[in-house]
C-alpha positions as CSV (number, residue, x, y, z in Angstrom):
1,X,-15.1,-9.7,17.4
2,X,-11.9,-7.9,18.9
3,X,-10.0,-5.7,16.2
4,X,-6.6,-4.0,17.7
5,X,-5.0,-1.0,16.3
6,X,-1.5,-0.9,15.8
7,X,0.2,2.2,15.0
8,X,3.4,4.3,14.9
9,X,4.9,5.2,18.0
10,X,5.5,8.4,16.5
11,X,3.8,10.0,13.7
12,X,4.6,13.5,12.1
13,X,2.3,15.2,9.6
14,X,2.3,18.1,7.3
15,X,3.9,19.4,4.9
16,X,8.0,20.2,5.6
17,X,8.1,17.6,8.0
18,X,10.7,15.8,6.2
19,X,12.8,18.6,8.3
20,X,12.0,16.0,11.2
21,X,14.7,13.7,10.0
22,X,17.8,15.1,11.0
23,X,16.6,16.4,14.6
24,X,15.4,12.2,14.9
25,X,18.5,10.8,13.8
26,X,20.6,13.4,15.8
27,X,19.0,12.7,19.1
28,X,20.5,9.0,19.3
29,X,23.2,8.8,16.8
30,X,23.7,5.0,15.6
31,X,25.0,3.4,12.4
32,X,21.9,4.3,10.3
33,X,20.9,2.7,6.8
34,X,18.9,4.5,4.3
35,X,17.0,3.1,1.8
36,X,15.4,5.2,-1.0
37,X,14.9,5.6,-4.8
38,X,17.2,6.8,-7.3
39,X,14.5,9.6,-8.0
40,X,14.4,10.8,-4.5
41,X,18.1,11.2,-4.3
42,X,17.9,13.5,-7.5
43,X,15.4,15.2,-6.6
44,X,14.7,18.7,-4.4
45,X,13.5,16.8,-1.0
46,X,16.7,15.3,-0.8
47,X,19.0,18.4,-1.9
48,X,17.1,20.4,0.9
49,X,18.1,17.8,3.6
50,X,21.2,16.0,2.6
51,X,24.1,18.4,4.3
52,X,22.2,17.9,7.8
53,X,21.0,14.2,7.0
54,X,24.2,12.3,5.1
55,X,26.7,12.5,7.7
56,X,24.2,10.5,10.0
57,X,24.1,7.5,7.2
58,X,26.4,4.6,7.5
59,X,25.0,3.8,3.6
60,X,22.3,4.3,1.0
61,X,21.2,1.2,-0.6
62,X,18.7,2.2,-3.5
63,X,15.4,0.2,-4.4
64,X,14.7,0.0,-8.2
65,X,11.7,-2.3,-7.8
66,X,10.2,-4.7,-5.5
67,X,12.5,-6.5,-3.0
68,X,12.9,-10.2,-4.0
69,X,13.9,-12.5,-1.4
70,X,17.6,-12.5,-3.1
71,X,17.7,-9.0,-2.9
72,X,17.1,-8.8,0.9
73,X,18.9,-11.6,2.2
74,X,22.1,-9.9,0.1
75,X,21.6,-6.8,2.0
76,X,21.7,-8.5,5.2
77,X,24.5,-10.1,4.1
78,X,26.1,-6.7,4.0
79,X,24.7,-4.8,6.6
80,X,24.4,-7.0,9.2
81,X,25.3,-5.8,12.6
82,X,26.5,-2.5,10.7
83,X,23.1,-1.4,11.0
84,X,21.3,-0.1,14.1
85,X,18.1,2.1,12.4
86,X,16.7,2.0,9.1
87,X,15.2,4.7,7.3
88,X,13.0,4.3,4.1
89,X,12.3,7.0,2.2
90,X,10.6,6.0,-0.8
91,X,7.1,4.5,-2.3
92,X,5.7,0.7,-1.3
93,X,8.1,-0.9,-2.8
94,X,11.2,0.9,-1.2
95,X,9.5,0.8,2.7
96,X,8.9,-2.6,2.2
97,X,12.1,-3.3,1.3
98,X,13.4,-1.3,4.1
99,X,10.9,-3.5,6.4
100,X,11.9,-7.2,5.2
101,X,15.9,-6.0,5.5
102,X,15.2,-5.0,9.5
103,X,13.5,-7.9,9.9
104,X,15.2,-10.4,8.6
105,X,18.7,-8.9,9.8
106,X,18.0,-10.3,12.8
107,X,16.8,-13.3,12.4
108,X,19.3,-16.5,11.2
109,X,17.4,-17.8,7.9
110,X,17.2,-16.7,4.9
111,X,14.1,-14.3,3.8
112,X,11.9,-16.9,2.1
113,X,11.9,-19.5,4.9
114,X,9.6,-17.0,6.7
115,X,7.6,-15.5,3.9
116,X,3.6,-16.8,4.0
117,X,2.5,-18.8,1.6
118,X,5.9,-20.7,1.0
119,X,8.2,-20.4,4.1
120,X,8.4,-23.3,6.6
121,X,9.6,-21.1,9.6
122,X,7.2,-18.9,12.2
123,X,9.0,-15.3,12.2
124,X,9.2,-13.1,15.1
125,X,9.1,-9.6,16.2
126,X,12.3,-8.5,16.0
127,X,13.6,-5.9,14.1
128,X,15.5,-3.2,13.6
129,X,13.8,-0.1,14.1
130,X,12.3,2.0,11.1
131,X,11.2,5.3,10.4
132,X,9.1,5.3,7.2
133,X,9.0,8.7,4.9
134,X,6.5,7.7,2.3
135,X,6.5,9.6,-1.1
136,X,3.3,8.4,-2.7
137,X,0.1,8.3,-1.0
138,X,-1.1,5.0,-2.1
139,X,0.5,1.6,0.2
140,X,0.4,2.8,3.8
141,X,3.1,0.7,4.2
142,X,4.2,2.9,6.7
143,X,1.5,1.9,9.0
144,X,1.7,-1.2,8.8
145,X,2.5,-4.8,10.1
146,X,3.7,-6.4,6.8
147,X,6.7,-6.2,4.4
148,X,5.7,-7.3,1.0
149,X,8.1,-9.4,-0.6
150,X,7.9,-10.3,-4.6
151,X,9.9,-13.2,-6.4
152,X,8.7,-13.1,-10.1
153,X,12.3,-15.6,-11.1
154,X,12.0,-18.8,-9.4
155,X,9.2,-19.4,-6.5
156,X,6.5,-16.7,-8.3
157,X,4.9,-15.0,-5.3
158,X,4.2,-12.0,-4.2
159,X,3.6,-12.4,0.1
160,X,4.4,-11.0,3.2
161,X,6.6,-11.5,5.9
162,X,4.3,-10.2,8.8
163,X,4.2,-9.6,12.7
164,X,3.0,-6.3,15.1
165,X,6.3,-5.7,15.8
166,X,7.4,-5.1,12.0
167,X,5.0,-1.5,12.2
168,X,7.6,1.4,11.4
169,X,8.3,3.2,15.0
170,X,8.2,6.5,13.3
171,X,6.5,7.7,10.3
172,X,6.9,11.3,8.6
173,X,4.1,11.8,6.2
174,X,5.3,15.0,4.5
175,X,2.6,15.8,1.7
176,X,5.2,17.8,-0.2
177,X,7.2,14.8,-1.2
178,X,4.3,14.6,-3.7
179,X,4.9,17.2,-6.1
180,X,5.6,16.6,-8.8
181,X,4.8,13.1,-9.0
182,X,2.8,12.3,-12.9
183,X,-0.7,12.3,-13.0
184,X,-0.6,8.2,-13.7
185,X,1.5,7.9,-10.3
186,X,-0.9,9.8,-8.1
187,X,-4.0,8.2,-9.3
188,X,-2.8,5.0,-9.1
189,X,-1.0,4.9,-6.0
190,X,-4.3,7.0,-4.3
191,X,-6.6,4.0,-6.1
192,X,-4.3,1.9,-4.2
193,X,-5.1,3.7,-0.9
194,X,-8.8,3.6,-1.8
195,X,-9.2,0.5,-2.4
196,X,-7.4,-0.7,0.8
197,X,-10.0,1.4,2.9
198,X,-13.0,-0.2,1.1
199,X,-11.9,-3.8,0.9
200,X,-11.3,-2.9,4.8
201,X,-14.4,-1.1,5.5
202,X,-16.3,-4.3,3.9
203,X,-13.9,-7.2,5.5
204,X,-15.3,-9.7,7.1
205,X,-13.2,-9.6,9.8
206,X,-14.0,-5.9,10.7
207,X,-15.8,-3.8,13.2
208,X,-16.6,-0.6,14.6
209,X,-13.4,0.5,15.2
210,X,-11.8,-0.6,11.8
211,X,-14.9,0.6,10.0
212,X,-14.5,4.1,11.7
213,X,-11.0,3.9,10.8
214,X,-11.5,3.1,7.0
215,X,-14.7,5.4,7.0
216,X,-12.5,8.3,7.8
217,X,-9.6,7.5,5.4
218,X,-12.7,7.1,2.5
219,X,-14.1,10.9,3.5
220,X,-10.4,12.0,3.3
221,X,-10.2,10.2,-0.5
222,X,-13.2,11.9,-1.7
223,X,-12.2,15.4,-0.7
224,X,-8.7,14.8,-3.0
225,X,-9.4,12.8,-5.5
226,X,-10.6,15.0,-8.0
227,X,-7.3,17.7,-7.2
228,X,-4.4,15.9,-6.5
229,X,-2.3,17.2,-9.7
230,X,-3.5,20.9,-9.1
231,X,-0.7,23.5,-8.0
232,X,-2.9,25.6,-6.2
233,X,-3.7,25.9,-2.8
234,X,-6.5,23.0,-3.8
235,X,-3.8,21.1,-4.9
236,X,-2.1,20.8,-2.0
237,X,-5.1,20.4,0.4
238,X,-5.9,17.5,-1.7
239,X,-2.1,16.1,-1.2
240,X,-2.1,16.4,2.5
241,X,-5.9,14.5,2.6
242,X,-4.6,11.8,0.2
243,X,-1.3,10.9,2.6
244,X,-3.9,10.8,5.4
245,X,-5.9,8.7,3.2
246,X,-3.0,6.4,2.6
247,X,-1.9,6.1,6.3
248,X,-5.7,5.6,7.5
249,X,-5.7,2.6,4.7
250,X,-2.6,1.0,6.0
251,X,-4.4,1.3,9.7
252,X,-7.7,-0.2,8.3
253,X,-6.3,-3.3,6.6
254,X,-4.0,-4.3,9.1
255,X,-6.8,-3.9,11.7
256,X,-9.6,-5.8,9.3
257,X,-7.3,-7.2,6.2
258,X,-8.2,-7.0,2.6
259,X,-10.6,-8.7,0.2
260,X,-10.9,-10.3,-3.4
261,X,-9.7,-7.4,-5.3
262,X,-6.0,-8.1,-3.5
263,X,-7.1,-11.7,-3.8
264,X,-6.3,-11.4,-7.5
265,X,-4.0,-8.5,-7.4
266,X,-1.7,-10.8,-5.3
267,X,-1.1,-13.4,-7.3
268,X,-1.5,-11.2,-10.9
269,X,1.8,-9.6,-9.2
270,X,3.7,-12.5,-8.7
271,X,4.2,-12.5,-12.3
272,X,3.8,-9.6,-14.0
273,X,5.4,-6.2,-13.4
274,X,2.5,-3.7,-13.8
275,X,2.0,-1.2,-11.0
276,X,0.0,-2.7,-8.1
277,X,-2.4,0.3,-7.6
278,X,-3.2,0.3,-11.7
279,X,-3.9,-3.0,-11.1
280,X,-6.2,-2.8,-8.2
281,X,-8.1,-0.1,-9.9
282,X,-8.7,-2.0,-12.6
283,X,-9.5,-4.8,-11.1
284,X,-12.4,-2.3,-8.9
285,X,-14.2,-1.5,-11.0
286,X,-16.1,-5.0,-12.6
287,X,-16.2,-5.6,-8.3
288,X,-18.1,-2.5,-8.4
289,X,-20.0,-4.3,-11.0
290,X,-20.7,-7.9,-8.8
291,X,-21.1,-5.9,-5.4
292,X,-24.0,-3.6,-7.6
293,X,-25.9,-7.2,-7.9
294,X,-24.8,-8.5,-4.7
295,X,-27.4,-9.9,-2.6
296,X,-26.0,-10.7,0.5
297,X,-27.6,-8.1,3.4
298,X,-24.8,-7.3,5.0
299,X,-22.8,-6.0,1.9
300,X,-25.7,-3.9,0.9
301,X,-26.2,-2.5,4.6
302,X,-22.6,-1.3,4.6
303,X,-22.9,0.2,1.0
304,X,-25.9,2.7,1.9
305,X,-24.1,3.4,5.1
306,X,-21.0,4.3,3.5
307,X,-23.4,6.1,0.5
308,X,-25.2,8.2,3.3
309,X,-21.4,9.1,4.9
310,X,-20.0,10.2,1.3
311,X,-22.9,11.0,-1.1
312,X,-25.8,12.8,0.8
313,X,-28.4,12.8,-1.1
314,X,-27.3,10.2,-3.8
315,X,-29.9,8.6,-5.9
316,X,-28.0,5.4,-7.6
317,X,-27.2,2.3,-6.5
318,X,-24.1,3.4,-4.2
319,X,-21.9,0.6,-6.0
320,X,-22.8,2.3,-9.2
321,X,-22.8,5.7,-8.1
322,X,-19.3,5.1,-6.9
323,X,-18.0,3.7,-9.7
324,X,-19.6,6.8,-11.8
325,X,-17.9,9.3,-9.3
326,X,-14.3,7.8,-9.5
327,X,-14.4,7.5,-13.5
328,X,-15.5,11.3,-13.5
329,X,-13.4,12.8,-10.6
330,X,-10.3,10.8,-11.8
331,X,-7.3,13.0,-13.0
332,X,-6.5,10.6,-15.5
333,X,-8.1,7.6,-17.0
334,X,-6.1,4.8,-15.5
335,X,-8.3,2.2,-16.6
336,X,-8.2,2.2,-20.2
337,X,-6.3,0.7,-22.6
338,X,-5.5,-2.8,-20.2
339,X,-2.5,-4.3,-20.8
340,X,-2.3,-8.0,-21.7
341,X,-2.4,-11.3,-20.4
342,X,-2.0,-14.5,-21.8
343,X,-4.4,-17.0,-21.4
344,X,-2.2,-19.2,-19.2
345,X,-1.5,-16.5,-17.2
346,X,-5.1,-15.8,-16.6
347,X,-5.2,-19.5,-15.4
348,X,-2.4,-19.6,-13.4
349,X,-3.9,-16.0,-11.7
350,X,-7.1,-17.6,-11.0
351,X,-5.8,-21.0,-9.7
352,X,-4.2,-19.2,-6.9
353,X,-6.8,-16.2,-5.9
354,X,-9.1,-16.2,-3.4
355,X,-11.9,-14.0,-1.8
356,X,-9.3,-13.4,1.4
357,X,-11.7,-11.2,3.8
358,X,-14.5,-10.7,1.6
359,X,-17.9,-10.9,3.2
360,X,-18.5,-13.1,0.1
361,X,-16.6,-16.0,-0.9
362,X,-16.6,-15.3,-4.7
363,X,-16.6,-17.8,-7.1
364,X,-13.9,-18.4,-9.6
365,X,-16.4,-17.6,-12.8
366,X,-17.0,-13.7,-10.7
367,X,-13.2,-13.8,-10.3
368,X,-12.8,-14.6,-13.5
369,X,-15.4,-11.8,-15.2
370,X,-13.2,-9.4,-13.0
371,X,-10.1,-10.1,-14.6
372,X,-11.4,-10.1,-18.2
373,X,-12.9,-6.9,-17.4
374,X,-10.1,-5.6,-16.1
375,X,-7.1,-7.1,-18.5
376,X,-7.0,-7.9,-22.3
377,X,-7.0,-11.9,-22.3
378,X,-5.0,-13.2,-25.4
């Protein structure tokens, strides 16, 4: 099987590197559009950049939540050929935002006539060009080929619009713009990230290289997992491993894709508005349960491979032992207390998810038993 990598053109790392901003958008001045948060633009990263950085802007549009296809298309309604470079600086939902905008800027239809799952209309690569700051370590959406689009109001889904070309050019992965983020944020974006490298590592559509790839982004989880709130010298090490983590995801499951976890998550976010990593964390933990009893060979091989590379020495099952490890190492207990779901929405979740990737096509009673497990069903 051929697996290709696509990556940044440009990628700066470490911490400060926001500082790389105003030199980039210097070098070739053009109408430039940023796209952030109304917490980043209160905040201390912004303060420390903004007299070099906001005379470069032609505008700030701000991202409260995930883009729906209104949303975008009224953007490109007022930024079209205004705009020459976007830059997102912001969690998932604000570079994905970003992403869709240059996209669909420069195409003629309207955003969902080229989303999957309901657009009629084959989208291409062109785009504006982006440079994607990420301030949670959880999406890698700044590695990758897809811009996640959510309309909970009329359609209800949660899809992509998708294509190579739509990978940021540049990404600045300054591990600073996570202080200071809550304990709930960085778990669950960081669950988010781990379970993107795992439902890579054990796609069916992966290989060597996207196994490496995941494999590396999994060692660089484990060694922050258990520090990322710390203020310390630790603290920070574990910051700077979890942004690698989270770009190494985005790498993995754009190379390999994702699996039944996202399956659900998906669709569960189509209509409901609870965080996306919270609810793939959840949702990881009964998997960890069905891929403990799994009995297909391959799954199994991968699991004591991936045991041997993270655990010497371990003496559970790894499924087990890995979901003991990220209950015990985990800053805060993300996955008690589930929130609700009715039992229509159950149904209407599980009429729509699928296995995606998975080595396993799993059935809809093991889907089912993950989203009891995970959610209160009332």
């Amino acid at each position: 099987m051929i697996v290709s990598q696509i990556a940044n053109r440009q990628t700066f790392f470490g911490c400060g590197s926001l500082r790389e901003l105003a030199p980039l958008l210097s070098q070739h001045a053009q109408p430039t559009l940023l796209f952030c948060a109304n917490s980043f633009l209160q905040g201390e990263a912004w303060r420390s950049v903004q007299a070099e950085v906001e005379p470069l802007l032609a505008g700030i549009e701000v991202v409260r939540h995930e883009a729906s296809p209104a949303e975008i298309d009224s953007w490109v309604a007022r930024w079209r050929d205004r705009a020459a470079l976007v830059v997102a600086i912001g969690g998932g939902s604000v570079l994905d935002a970003a992403k869709a905008f240059a996209a669909v800027s420069q195409h003629p239809l309207p955003t969902l006539r080229y989303l999957e799952k309901v657009g009629d209309t084959a989208i291409d690569g062109k785009t504006l060009p982006v440079i994607a700051i990420p301030t949670t370590a959880g999406t890698g959406s700044e590695a990758t080929q897809n811009a996640v689009v959510t309309d909970k109001a009329d359609r209800k889904v949660k899809a992509s619009l998708r294509h190579p070309g739509f990978v940021p050019q540049v990404a600045i992965l300054d591990p600073d713009l996570l202080r200071g983020a809550s304990d709930s944020v960085l778990a669950c974006c960081a669950i988010d990230a781990f379970t993107h490298l795992f439902e890579a590592y054990l796609s069916a559509k992966g290989n060597l290289l996207s196994r490496q790839t995941a494999l590396g982004g999994l060692r660089a989880f484990i060694s922050a997992w258990p520090y990322l709130n710390l203020p310390d010298e630790q603290g920070d090490f574990a910051r700077e491993q979890m942004m690698i983590a989270s770009w190494q995801g985005g790498l993995s499951l754009s190379m390999a894709g994702l699996g039944v976890i996202h399956g659900i998550a998906g669709e569960l976010g189509a209509i409901k508005d609870y965080h996306h990593g919270e609810v793939c964390g959840r949702l990881l933990l009964p998997f960890l349960q069905l891929l403990n009893d799994s009995e297909n060979e391959q799954q199994q091989k991968l699991m004591d491979e991936l045991a041997v590379a993270l655990f010497p020495g371990f003496t559970l099952p790894p499924a087990r032992m890995l979901a003991s490890w990220l209950q015990d190492k985990a800053i805060t207990p993300f996955w008690l207390d589930p929130p609700p779901l009715t039992s229509a929405e159950a149904e209407w979740i599980l009429a729509r998810a699928n296995s995606k990737n998975s080595l396993v096509t799993y059935s809809e009673a093991q889907q089912r038993f993950m989203l009891e497990q995970a959610f209160r069903i009332e």
